[in-house]
N, C-alpha and C positions, 0 to 999 in steps of 0.2 A: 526694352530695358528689362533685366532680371531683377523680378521680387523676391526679396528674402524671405521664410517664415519669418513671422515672430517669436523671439525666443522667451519660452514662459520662465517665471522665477526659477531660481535655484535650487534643486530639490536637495535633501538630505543623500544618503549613500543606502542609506537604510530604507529611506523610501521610492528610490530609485529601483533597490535592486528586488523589491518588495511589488513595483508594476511591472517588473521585466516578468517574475515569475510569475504575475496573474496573465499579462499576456500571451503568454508561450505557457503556459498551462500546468509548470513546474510546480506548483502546488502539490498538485495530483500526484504528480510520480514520486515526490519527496513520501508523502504518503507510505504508498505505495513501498517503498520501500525500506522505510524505517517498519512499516510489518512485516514485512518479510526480516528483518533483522529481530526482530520482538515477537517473535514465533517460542521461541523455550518460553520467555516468557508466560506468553498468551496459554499454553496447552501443557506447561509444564515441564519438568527435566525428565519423566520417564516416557512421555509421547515422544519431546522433542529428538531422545535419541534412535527410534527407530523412523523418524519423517524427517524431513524440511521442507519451508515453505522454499519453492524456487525463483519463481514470480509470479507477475498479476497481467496475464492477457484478456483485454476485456472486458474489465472488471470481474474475474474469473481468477482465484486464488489457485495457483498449480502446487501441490506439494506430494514429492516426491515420497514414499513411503517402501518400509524394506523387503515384504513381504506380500500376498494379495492377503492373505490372514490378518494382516494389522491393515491393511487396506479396506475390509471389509467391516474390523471391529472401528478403524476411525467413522466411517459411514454410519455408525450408530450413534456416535459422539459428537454427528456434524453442526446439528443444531445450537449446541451449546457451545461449541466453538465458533461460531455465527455469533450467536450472541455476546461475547465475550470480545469478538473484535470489535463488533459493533457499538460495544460502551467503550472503545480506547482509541475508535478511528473512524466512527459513524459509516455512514455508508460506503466506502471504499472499496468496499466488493459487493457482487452480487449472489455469489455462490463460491464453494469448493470442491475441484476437480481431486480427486489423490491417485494417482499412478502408481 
C-alpha cells in the first residue's frame, strides 16, 4: 500500500518563498547582486565611472576597471572599499580582484 507524506500546515507565500531561498541558497546571490547594482553607490560617482563591479566568483568581487593606472590607484583604495561594503552587506565577499 502507498503512504502518503503528511502534509504540514499551510504556510504563507511569504514564508514559503522565504524557505525556498534559504534552501537553494538565493539569499546569497540576491546579495550578491544588489552589490554589484550599489557599486556607484558604495565607491561613489567619480570611481564608479571609470570601474564597474561585474560579479562575485567565490566570494571574490570582479570589477572591471578602464585603465591599469586607475587599477593600480583603486588597489590603494581597496581597503576602504572593503570596509564600506562590509557595513551595507557584511561579509559577502572576501576580497577584490580589479581587472
Amino acid at each position: 500500500m502507498y503512504k502518503y507524506k503528511k502534509i504540514s500546515e499551510p504556510k504563507s507565500i511569504l514564508e514559503a518563498i522565504s524557505i525556498a531561498f534559504q534552501k537553494y541558497g538565493l539569499n546569497e546571490k540576491l546579495k550578491e547582486e544588489h552589490l554589484c547594482e550599489e557599486w556607484k553607490k558604495i565607491v561613489g560617482k567619480n570611481i564608479a565611472k571609470i570601474s564597474i563591479a561585474e560579479k562575485i566568483e567565490k566570494q571574490i568581487l570582479i570589477v572591471r576597471v578602464t585603465s591599469s593606472v586607475w587599477r593600480n590607484e583603486l588597489q590603494f583604495h581597496k581597503d576602504s572599499i572593503m570596509k564600506k561594503i562590509f557595513e551595507k552587506f557584511g561579509d559577502t565577499i572576501k576580497d577584490i580582484k580589479f581587472k
